[in-house]
N, C-alpha and C positions, 0 to 999 in steps of 0.2 A: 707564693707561686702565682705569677701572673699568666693569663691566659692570652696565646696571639688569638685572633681572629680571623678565620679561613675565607678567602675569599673565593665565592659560588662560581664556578664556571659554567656559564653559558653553553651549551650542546646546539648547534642547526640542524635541525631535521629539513631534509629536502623534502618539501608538500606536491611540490611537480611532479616526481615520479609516481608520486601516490595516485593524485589526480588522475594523470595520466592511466594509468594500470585501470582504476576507477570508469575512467570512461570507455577505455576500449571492451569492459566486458559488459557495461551499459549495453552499448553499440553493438557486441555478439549477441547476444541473449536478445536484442530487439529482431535485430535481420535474421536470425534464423527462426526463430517460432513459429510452427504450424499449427494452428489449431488442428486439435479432432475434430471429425464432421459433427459428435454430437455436441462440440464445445459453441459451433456456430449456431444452431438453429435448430428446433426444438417445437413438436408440438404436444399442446397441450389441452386434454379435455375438460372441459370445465364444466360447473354444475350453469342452467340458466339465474338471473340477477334473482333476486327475489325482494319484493318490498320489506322494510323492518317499520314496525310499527309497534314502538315499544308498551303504550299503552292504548291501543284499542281508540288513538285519537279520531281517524280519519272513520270508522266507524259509531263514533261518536259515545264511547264509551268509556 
């Protein structure tokens, strides 16, 4: 019993419309985004700097 050999057929998937689709919601989600106001600018209290001196160099010890 011999066996034929099936030959693979080849499928085209169109990439353009993918693309396409792809970038127009790129393009929505950019143009429409509003930030919230706390998303823009923010403040923040912070403690003052403080020297690290990890072994007592600059006092000489």
């Amino acid at each position: 019993m011999k066996l034929e050999k099936t030959r693979a057929e080849s499928v085209a998937v169109p990439v353009t419309p993918m693309l396409d689709m792809a970038f127009q919601l790129l393009t929505f989600f950019i143009l429409t985004y509003q930030p919230m106001p706390s998303e823009v600018q923010f403040s923040m209290n912070l403690l003052p700097a403080v020297d690290y001196d990890p072994g007592g160099i600059a006092q000489g010890g």
